[in-house]
Backbone bond lengths (Angstrom), bond angles and torsions (degrees), N, CA, C in turn:
res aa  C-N    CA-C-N  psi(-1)  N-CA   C-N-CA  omega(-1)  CA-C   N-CA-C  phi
1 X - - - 1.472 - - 1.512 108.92 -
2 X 1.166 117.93 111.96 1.446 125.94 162.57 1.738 127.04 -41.84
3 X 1.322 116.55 111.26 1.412 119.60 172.16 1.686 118.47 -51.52
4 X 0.908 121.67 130.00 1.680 129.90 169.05 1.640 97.08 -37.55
5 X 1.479 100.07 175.53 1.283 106.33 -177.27 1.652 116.68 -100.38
6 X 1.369 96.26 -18.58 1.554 109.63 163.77 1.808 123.13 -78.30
7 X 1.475 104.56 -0.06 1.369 99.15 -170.92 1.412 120.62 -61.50
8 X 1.140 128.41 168.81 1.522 105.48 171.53 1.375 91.98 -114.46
9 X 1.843 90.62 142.89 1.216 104.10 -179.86 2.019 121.50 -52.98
10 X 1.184 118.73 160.87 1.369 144.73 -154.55 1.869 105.26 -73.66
11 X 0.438 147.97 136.42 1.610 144.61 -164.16 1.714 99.86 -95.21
12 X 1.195 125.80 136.01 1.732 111.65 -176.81 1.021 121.81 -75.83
13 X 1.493 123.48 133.94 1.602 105.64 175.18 1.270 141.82 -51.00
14 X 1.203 117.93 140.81 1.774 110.47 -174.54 1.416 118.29 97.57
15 X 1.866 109.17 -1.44 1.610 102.52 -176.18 1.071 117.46 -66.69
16 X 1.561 118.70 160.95 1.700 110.44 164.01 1.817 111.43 -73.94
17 X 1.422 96.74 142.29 1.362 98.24 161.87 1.246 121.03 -38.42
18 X 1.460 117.71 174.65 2.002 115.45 169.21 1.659 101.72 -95.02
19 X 0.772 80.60 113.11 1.843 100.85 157.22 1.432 122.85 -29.04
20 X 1.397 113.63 86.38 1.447 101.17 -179.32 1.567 132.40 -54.95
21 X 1.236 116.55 162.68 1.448 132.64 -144.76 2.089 84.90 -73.68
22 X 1.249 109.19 -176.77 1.663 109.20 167.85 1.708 93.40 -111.27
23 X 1.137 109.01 -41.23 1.499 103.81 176.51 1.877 106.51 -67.01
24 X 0.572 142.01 53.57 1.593 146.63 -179.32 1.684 95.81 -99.93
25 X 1.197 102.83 153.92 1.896 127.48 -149.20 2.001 88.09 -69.87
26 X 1.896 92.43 -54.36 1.639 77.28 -173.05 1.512 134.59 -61.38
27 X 1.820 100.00 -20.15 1.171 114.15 169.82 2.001 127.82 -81.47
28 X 0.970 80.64 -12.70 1.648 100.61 160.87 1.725 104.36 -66.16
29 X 1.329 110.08 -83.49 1.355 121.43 -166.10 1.915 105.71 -52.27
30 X 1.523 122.68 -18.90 1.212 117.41 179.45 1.682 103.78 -74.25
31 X 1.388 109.12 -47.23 1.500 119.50 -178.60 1.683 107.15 -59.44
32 X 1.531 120.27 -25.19 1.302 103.88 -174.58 1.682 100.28 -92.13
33 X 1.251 113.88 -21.50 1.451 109.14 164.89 1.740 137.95 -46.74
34 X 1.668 71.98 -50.74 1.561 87.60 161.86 1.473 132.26 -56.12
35 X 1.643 100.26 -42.57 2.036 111.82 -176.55 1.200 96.31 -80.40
36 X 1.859 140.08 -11.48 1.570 112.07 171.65 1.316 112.99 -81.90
37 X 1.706 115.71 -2.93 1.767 102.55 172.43 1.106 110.15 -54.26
38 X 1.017 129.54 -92.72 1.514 125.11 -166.89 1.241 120.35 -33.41
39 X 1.177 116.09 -16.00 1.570 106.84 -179.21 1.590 99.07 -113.73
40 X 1.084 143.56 -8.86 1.460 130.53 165.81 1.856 98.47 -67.69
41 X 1.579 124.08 -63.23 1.144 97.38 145.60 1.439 149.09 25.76
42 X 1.819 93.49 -118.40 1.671 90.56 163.57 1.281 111.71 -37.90
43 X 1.335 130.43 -84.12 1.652 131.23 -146.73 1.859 108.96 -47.14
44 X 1.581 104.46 -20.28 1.250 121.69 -170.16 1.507 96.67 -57.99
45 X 1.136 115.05 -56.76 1.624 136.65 -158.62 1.516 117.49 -99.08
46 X 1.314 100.04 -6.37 1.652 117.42 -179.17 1.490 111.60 -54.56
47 X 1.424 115.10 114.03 1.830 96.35 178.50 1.690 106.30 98.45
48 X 1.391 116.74 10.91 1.639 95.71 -149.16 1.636 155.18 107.76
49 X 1.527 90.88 -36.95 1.430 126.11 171.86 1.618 98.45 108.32
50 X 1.177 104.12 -47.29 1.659 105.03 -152.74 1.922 109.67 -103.81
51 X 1.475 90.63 58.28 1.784 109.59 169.07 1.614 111.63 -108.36
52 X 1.201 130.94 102.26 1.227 140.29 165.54 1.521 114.20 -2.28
53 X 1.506 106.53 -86.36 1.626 114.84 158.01 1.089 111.03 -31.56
54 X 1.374 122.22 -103.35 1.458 108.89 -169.89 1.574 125.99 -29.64
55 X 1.235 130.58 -63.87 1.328 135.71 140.24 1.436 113.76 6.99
56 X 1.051 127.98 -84.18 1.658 144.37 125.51 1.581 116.31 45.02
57 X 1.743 81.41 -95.04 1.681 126.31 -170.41 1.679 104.75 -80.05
58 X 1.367 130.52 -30.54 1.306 133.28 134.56 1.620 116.71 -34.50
59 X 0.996 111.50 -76.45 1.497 111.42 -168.36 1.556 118.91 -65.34
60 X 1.545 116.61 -7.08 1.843 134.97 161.39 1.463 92.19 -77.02
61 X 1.090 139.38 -17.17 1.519 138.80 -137.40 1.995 81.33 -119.49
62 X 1.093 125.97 -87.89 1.362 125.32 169.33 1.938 112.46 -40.12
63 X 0.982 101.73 -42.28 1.425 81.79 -178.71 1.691 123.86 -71.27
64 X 1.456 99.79 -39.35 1.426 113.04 144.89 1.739 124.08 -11.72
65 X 1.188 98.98 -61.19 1.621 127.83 -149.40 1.912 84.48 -99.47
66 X 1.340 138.72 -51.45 1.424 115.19 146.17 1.214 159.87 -52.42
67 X 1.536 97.79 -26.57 1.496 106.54 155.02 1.280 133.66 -57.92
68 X 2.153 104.48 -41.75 1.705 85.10 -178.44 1.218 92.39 -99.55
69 X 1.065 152.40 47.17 1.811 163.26 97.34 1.668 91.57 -1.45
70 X 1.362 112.23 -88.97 1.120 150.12 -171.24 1.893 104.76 -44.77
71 X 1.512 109.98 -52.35 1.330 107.41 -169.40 1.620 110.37 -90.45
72 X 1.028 105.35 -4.95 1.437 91.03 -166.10 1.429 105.66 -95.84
73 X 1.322 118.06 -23.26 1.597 125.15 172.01 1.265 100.01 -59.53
74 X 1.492 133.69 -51.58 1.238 123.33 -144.60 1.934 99.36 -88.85
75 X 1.309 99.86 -26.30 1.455 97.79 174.27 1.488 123.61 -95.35
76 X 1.249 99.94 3.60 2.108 94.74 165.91 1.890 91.39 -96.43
77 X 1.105 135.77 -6.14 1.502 122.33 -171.82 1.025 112.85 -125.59
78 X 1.700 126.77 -11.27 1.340 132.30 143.84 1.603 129.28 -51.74
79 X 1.839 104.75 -50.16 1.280 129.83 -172.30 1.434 117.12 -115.14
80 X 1.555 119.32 16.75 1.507 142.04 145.09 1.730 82.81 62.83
81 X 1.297 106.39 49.75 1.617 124.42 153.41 1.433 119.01 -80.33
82 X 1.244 122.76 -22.38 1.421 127.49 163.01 1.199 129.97 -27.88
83 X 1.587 115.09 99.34 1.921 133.07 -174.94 1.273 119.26 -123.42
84 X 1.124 117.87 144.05 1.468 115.70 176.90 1.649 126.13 -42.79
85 X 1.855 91.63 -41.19 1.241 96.96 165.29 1.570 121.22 -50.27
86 X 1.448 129.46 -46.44 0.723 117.58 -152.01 1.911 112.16 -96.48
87 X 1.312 79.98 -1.90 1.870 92.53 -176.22 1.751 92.07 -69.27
88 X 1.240 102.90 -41.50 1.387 111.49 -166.55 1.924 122.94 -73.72
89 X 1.308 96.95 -59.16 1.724 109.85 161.87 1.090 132.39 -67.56
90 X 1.823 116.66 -1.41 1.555 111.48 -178.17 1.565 91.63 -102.01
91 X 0.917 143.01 -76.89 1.290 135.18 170.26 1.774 115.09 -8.89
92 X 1.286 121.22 -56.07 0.878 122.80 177.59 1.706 136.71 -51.15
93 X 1.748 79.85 -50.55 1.554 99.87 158.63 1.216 120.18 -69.72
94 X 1.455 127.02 -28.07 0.987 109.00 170.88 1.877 129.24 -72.04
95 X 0.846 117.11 -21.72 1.328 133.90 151.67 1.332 120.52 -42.57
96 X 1.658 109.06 -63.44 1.194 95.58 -156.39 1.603 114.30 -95.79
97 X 1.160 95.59 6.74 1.537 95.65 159.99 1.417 138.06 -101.15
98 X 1.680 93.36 -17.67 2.067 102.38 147.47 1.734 125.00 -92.44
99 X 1.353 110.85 0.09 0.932 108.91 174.47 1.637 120.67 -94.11
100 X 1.626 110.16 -20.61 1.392 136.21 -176.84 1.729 90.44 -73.15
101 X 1.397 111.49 -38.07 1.572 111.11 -155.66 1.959 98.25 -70.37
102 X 1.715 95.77 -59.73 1.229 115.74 178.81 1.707 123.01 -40.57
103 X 1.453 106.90 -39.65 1.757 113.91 -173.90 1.771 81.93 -87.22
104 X 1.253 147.70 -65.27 1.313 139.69 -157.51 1.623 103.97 -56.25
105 X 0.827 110.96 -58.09 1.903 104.35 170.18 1.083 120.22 -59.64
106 X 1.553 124.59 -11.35 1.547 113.46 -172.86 2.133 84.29 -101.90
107 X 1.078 108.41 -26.03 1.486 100.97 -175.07 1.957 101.79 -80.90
108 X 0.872 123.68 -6.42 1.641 115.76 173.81 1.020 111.59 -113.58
109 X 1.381 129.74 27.27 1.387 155.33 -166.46 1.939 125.98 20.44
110 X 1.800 85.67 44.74 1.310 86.98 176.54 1.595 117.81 -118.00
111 X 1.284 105.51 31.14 1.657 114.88 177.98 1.331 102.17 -158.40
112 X 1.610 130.90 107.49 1.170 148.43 -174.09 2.009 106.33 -41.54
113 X 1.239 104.88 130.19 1.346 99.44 -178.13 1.822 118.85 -50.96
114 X 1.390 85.61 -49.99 1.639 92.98 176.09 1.667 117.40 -37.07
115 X 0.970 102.92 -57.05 1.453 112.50 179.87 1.508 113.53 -47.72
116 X 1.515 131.25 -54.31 1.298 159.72 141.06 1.456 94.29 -8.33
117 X 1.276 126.52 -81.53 1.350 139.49 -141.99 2.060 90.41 -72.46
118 X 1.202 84.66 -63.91 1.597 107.00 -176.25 1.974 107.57 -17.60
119 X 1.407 79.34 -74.33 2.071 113.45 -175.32 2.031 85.92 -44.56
120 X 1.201 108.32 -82.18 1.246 127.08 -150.27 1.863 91.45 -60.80
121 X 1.370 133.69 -45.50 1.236 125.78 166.97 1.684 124.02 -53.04
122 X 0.776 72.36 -18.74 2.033 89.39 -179.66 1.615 98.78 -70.24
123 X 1.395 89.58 -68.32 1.766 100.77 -163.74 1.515 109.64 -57.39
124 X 1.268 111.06 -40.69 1.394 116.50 -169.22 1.840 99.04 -62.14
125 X 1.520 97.36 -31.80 1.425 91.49 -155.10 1.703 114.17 -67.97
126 X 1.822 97.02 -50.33 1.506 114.84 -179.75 1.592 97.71 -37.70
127 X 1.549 101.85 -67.38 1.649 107.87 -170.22 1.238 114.48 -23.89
128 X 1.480 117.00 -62.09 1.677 122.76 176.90 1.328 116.13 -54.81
129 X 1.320 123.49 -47.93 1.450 130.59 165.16 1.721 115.94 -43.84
130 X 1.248 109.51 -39.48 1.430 101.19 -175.82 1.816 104.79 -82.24
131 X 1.031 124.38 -27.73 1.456 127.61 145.64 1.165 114.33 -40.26
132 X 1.041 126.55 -59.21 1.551 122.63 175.64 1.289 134.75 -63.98
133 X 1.269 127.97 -5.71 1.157 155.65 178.09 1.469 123.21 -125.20
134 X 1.458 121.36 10.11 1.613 116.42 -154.95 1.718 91.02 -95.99
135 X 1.499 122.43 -20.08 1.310 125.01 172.03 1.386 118.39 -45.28
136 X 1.531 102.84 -32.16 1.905 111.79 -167.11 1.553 121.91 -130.27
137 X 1.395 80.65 23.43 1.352 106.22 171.39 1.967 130.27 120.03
138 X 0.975 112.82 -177.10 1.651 91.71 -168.59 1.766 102.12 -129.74
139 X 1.121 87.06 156.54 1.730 89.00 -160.63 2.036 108.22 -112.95
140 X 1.709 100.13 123.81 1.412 95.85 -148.58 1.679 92.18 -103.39
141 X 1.128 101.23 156.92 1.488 117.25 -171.11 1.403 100.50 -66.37
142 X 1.446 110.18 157.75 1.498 114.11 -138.29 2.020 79.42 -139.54
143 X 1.230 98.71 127.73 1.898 102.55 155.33 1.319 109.06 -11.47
144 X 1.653 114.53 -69.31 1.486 115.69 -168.69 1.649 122.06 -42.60
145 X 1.527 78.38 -44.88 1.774 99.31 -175.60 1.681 113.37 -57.25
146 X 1.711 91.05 -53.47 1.484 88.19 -175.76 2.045 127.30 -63.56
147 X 1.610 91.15 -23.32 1.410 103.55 174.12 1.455 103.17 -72.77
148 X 1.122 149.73 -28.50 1.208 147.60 164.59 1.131 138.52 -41.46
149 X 1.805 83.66 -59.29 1.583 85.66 160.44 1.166 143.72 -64.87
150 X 1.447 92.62 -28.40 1.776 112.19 179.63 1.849 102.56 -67.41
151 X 1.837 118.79 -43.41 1.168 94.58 174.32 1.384 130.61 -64.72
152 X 1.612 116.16 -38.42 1.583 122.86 159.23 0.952 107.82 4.96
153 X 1.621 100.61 -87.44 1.711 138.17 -176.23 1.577 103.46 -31.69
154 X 1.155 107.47 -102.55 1.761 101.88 162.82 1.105 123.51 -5.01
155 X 1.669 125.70 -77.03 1.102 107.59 -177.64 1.459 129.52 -71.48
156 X 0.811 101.39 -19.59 2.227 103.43 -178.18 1.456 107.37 -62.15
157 X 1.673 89.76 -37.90 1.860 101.94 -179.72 1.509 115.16 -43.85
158 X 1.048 78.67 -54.63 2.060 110.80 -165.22 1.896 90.59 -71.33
159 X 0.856 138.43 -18.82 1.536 145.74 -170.73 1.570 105.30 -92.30
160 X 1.266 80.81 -37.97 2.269 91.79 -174.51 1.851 106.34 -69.41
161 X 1.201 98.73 -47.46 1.632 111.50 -172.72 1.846 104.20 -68.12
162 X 1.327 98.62 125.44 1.707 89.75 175.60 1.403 104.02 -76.73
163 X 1.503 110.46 117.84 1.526 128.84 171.61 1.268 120.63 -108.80
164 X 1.408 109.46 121.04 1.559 107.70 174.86 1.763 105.27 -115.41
165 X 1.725 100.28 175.94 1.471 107.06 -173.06 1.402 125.32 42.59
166 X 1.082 153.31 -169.89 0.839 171.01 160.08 2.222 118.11 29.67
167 X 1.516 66.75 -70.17 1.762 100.67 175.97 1.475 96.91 -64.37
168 X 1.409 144.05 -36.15 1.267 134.91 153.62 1.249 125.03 -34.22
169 X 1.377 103.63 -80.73 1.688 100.51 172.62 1.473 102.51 -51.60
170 X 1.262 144.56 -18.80 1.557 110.34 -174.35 1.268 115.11 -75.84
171 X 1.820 109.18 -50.83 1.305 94.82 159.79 1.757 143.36 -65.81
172 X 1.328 117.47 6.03 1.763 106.26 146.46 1.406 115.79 -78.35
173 X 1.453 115.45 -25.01 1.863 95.55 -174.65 1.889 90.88 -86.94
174 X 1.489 125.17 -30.08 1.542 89.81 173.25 1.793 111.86 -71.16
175 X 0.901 114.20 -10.37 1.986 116.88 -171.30 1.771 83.96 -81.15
176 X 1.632 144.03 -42.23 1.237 138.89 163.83 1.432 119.68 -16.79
177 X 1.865 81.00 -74.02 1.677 103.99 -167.07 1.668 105.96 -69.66
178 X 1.141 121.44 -9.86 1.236 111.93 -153.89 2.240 96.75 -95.14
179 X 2.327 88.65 -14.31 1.421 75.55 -152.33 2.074 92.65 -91.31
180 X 1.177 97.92 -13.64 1.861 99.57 163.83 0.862 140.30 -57.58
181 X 1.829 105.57 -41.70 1.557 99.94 163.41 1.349 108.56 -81.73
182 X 0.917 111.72 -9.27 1.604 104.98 174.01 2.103 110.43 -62.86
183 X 1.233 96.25 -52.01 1.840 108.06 147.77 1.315 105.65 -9.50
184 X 1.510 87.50 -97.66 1.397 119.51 -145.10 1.409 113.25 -69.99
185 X 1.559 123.94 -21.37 1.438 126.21 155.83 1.305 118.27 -79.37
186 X 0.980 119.79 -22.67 1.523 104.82 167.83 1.702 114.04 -88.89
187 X 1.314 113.59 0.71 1.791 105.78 172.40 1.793 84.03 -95.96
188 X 1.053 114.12 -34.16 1.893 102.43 -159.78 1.648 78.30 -56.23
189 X 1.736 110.72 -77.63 1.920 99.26 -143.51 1.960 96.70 -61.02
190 X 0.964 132.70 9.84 1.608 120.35 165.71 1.196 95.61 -83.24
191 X 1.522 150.53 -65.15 1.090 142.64 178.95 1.692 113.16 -29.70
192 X 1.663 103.28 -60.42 1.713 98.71 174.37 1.086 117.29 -53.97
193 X 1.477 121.29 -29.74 1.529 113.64 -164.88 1.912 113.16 -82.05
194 X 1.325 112.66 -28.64 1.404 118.39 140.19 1.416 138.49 -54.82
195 X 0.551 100.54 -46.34 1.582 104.27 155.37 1.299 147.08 -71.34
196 X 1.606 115.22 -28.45 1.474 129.94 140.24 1.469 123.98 -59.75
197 X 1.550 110.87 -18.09 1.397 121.27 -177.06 1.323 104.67 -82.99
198 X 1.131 122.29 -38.33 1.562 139.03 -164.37 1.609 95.58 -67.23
199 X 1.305 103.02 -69.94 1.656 124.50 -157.76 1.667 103.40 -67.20
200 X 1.794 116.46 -16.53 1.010 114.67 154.15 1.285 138.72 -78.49
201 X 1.123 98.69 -17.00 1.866 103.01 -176.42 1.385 99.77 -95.24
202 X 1.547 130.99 -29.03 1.467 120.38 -153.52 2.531 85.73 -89.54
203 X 1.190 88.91 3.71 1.308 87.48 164.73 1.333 141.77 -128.27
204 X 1.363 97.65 -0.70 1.567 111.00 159.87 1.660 105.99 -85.46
């Protein structure tokens, strides 16, 4: 069947896609992730640290900064927004806005250092690990992982807000649960990352 004369011509096979923009929506929302560090921060410490309100308006400020956590992944790989930039700055951001949360609570002495060190030794560590392994393949986030993060999230939240009675203890048994899988995902992807190492060499 013959095309109209208005059709537009056929695209060639094998082209590359178009190159997404750097200003692209998901890469927007990573950059605004990034500009509430410093200011979850301040509001963190506003007053002292330990003012209700502020406290508060901090923890709108982090939750903020988890939500487009959440959206911006799904819309650079939904809407083939995927950039170097953003391979590079979402990770980052994601860090440094649980890691900003994690050292500020362990410095106003309401989140045990250990815990602090623990979370943030983990992350740092996998990260390097997946460097170490990206030759023989790349190692994809796992259920465990993603529930992890989500408890993180939760709990730091629940850590930011001054909570008394009740709602206290809840957030240490979620800051608990949050710090096992934190464990137990970082021994699972070390296991993968041995094992991709293995299955790479016995094939090179």
């Amino acid at each position: 069947m013959s095309r109209g004369a208005g059709a537009a011509p056929a695209k060639p096979a094998g082209s590359a896609p178009p190159v997404p923009s750097l200003w692209n929506i998901a890469n927007v929302l990573t950059m605004l992730r990034l500009a509430i560090v410093p200011v979850f921060v301040l509001l963190l410490f506003a007053d002292g640290g330990h003012d209700p309100k502020w406290r508060a308006v901090a923890w709108a400020a982090f939750a903020i900064a988890m939500i487009t956590d959440v959206f911006d992944g799904e819309l650079a790989r939904r809407k083939g927004l995927v950039t170097d930039f953003g391979k590079i700055a979402d990770p980052i951001a994601d860090k440094a806005i649980m890691g900003s949360a994690l050292i500020g609570l362990s410095v106003l002495g309401d989140l045990p250092w250990w815990v602090t060190a623990l979370i943030l030794a983990r992350e740092l560590g996998i990260t390097l690990m997946r460097f170490w392994v990206i030759r023989y393949g790349v190692i994809p986030a796992s259920r465990g992982g993603k529930l992890k993060t989500l408890t993180q999230g939760i709990a730091v939240g629940m850590y930011v807000l001054e909570l008394t009675g009740w709602l206290a203890t809840g957030r240490a048994v979620v800051m608990t649960a949050a710090v096992l899988l934190t464990l137990g995902t970082g021994l699972d992807y070390v296991r993968q990352a041995v094992v991709l190492r293995r299955q790479g060499r016995t094939t090179t």
